[in-house]
Backbone as JSON Lines, residues from 0, in Angstrom:
{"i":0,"aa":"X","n":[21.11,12.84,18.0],"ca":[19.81,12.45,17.48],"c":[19.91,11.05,16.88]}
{"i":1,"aa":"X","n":[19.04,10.01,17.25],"ca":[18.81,9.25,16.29],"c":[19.09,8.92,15.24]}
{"i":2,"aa":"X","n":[18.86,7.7,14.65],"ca":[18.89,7.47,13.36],"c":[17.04,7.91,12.88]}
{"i":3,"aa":"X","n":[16.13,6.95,13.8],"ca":[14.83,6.72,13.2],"c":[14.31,8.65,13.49]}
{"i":4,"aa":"X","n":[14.61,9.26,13.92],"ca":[14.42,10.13,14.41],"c":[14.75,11.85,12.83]}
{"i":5,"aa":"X","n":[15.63,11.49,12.7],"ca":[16.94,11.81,11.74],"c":[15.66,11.75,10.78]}
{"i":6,"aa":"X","n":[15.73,10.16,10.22],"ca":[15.0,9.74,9.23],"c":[13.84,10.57,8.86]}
{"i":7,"aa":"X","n":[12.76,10.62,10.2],"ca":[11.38,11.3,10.27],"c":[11.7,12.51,9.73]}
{"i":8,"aa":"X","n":[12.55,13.47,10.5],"ca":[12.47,14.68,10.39],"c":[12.87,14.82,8.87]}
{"i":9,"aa":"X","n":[13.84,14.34,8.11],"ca":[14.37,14.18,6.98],"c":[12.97,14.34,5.62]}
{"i":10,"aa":"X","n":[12.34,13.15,5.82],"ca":[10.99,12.88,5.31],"c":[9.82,13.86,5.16]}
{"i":11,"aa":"X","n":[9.71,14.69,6.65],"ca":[8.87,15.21,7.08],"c":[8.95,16.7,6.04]}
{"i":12,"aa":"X","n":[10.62,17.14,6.61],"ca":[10.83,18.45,5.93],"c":[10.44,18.48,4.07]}
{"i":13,"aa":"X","n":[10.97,16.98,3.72],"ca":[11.09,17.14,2.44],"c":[9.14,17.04,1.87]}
{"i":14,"aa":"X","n":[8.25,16.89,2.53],"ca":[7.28,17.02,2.32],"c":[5.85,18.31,2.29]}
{"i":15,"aa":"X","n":[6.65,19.04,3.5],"ca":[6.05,20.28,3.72],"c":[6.59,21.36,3.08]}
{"i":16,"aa":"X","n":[5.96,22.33,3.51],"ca":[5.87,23.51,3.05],"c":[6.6,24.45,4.24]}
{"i":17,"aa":"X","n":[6.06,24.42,5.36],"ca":[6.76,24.83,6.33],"c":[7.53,24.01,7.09]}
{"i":18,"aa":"X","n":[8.97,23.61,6.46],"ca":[9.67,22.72,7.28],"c":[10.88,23.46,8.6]}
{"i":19,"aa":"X","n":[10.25,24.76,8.62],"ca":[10.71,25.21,10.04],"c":[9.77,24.65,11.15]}
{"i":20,"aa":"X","n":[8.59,24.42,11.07],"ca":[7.34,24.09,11.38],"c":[7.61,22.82,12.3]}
{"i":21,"aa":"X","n":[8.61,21.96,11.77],"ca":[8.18,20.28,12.21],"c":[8.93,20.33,13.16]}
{"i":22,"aa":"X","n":[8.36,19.6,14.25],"ca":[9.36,18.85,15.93],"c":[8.85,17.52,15.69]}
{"i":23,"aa":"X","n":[9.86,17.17,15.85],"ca":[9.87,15.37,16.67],"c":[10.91,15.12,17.63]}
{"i":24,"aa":"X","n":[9.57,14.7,18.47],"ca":[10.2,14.03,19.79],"c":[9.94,12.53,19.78]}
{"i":25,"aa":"X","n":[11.24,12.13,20.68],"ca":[11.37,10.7,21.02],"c":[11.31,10.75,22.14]}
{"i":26,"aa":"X","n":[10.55,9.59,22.29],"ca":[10.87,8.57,23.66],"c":[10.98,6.91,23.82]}
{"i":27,"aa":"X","n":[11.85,6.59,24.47],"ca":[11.98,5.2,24.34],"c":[11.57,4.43,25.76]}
{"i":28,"aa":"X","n":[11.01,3.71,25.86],"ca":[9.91,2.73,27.13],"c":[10.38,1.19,26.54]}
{"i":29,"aa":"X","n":[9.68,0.86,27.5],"ca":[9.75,-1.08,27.51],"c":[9.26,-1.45,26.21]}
{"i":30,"aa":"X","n":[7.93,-0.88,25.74],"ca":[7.24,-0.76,24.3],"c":[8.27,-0.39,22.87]}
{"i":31,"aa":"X","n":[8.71,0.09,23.39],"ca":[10.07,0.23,21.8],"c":[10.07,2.42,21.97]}
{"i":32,"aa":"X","n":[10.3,2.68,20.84],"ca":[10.4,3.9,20.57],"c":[8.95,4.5,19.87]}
{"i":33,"aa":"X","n":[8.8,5.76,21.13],"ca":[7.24,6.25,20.27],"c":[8.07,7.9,19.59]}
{"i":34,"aa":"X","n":[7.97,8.17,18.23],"ca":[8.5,9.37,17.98],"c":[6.94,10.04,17.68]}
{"i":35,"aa":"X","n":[6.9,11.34,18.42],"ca":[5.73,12.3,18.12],"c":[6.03,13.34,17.42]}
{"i":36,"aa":"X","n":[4.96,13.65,16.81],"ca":[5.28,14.47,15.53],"c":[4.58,15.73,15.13]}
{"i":37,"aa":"X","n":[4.66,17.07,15.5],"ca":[4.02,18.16,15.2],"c":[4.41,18.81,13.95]}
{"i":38,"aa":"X","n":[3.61,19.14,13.23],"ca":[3.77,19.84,12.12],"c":[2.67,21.32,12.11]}
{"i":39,"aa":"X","n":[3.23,21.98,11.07],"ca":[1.81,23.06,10.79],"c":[0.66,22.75,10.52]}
{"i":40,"aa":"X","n":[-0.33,23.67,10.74],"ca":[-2.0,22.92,10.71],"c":[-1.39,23.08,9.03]}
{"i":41,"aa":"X","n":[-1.11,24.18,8.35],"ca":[-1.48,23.88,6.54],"c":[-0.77,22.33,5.9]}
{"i":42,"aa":"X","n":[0.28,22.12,6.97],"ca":[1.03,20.97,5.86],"c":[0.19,19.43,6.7]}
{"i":43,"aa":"X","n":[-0.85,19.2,7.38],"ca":[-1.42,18.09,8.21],"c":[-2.01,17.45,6.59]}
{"i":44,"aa":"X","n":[-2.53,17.8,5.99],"ca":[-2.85,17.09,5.17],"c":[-1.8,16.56,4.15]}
{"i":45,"aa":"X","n":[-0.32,17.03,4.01],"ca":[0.33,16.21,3.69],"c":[0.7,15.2,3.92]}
{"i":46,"aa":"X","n":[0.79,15.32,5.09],"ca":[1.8,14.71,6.29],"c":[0.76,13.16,6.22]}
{"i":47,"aa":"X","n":[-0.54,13.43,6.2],"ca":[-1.82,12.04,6.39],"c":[-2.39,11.67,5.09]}
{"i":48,"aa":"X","n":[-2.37,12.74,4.27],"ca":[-2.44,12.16,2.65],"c":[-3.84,11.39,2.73]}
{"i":49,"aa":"X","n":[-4.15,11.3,0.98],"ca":[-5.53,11.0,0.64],"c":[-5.93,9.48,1.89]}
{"i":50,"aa":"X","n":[-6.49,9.01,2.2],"ca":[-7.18,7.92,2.79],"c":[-5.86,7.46,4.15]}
{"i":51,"aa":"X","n":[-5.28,8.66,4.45],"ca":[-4.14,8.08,5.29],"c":[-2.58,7.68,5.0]}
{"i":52,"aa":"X","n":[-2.73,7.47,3.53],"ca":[-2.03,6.81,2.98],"c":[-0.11,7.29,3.09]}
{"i":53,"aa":"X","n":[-0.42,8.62,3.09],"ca":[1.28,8.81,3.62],"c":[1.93,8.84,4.94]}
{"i":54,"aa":"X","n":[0.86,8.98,5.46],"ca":[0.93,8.85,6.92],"c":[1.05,6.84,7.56]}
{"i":55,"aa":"X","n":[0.32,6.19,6.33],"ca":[0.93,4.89,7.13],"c":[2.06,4.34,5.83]}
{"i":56,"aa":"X","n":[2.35,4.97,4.92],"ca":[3.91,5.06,4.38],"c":[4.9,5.19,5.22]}
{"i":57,"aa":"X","n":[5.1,6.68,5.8],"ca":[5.87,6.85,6.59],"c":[6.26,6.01,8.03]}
{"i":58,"aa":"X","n":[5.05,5.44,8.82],"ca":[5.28,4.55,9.28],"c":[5.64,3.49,9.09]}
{"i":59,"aa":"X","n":[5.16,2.76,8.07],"ca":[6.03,1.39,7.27],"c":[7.37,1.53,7.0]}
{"i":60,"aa":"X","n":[8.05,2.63,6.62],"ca":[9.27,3.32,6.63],"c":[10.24,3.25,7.81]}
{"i":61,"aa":"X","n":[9.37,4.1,8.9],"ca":[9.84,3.61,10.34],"c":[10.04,2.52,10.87]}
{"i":62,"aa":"X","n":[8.94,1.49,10.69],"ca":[9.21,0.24,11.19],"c":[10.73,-0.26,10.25]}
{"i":63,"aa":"X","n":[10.98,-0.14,8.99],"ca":[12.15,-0.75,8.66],"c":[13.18,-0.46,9.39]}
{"i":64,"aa":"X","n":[13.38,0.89,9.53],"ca":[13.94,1.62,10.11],"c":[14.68,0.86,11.4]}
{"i":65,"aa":"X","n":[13.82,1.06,12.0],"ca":[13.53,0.42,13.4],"c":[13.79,-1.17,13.65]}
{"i":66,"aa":"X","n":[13.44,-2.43,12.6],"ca":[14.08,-3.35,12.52],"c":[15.35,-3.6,11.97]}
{"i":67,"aa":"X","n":[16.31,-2.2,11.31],"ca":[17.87,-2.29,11.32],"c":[18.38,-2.21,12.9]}
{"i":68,"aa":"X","n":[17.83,-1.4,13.32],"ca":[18.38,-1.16,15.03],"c":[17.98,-1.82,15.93]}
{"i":69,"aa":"X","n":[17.17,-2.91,15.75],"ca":[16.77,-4.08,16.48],"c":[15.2,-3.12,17.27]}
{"i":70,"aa":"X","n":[14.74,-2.51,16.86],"ca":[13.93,-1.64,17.79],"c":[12.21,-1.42,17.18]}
{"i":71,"aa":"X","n":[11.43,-1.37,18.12],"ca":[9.98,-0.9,17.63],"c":[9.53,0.49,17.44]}
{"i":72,"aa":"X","n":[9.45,1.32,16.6],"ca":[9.45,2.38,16.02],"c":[7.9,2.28,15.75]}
{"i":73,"aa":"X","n":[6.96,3.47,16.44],"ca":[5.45,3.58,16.17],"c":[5.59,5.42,15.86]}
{"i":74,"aa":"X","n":[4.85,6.05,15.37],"ca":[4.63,7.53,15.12],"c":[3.2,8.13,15.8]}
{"i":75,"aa":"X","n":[3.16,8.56,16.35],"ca":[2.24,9.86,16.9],"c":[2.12,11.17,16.16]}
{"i":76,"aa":"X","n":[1.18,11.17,15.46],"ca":[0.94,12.48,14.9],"c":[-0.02,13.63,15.71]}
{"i":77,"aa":"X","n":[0.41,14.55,15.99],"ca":[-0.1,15.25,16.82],"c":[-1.28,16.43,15.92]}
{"i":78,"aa":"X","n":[-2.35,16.18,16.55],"ca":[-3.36,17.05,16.02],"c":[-2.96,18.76,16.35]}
{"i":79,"aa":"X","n":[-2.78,19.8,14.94],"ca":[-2.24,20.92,15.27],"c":[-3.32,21.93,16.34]}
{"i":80,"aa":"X","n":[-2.75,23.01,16.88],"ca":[-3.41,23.65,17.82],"c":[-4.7,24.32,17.23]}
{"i":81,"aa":"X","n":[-5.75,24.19,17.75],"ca":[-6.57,24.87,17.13],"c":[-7.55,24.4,16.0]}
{"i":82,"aa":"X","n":[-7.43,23.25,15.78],"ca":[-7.85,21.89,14.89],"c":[-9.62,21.51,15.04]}
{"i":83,"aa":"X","n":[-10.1,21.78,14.05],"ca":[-11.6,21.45,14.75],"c":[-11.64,20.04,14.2]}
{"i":84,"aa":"X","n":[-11.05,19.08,13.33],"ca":[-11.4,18.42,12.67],"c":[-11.58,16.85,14.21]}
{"i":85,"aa":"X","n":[-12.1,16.38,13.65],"ca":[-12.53,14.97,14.64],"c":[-12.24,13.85,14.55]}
{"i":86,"aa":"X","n":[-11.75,13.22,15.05],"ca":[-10.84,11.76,15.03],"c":[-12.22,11.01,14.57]}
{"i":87,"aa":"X","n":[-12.1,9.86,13.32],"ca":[-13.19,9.07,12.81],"c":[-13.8,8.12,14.03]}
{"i":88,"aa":"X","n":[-13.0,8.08,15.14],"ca":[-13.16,7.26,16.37],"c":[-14.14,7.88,17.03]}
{"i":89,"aa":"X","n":[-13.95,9.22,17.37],"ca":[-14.47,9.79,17.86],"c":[-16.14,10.12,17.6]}
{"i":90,"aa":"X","n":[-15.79,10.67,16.46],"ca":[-17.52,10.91,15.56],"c":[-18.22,9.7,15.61]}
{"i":91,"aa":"X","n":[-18.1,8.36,15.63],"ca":[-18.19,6.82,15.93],"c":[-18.85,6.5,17.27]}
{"i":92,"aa":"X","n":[-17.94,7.1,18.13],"ca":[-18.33,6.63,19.83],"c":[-19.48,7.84,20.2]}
{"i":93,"aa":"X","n":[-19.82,9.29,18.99],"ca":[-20.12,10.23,19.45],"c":[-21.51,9.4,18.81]}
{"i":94,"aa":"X","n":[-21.8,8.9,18.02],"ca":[-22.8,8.92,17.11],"c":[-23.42,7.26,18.13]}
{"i":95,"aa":"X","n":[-22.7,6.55,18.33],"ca":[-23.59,5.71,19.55],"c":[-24.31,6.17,20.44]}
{"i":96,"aa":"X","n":[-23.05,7.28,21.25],"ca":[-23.54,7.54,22.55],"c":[-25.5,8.3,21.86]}
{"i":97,"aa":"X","n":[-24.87,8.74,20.84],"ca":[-26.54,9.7,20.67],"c":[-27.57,8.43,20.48]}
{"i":98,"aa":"X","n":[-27.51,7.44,19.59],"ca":[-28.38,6.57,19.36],"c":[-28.37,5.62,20.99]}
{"i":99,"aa":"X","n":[-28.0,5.75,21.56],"ca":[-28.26,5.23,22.78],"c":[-29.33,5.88,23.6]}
{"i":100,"aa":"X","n":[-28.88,7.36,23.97],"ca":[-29.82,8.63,24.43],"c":[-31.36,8.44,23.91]}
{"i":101,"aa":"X","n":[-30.86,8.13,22.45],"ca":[-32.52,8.42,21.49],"c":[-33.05,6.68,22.32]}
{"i":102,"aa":"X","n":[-32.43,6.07,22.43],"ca":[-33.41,4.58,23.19],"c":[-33.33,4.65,24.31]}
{"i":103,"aa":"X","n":[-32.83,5.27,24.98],"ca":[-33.64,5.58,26.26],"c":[-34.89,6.76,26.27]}
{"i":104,"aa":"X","n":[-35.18,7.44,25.47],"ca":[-36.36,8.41,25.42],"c":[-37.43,7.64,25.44]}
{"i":105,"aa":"X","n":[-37.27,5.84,24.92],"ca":[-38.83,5.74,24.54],"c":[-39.72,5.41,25.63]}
């Protein structure tokens, strides 16, 4: 295993509640290293914290990480199974497409 890899899981466990719960996978491409990251639906709100905020900790973390080993280190957090909640992107592109619909009615 990894170092940046190591690191995550390290982080991850010491944050949750169910740290039987967490996988991370790596993969490494021309782009640098993408590590993806599943956790339990109860510990997701740790893991992304008030306004995001531990969730782009932990990545700032990674990137150091990742510039000891000469390497680009990004995180994928994987939405848990069964998740109704909605990417802010999403509700965004959802809420155009409707105000678009409503100007074509007239």
């Amino acid at each position: 295993m990894e170092r940046d890899q190591e690191f995550l899981e390290f982080v991850v466990k010491t944050l949750v509640d169910n740290p039987d719960s967490v996988k991370v996978n790596r993969n490494v491409d021309e782009m640098g290293v993408l590590l993806t990251l599943d956790v339990h639906p109860e510990d997701m709100g740790k893991i992304i914290g008030r306004s995001g905020n531990t969730a782009k900790a932990i990545r700032t973390l990674l990137r150091v990480v990742g510039m000891k080993n000469n390497a680009r280190v990004n995180l994928k957090i994987n939405e848990p199974e069964g998740s109704t909640r909605r990417a802010p992107e999403a509700a965004d592109a959802q809420a155009s497409v409707d105000e678009a619909m409503e100007d074509l009615k007239l």
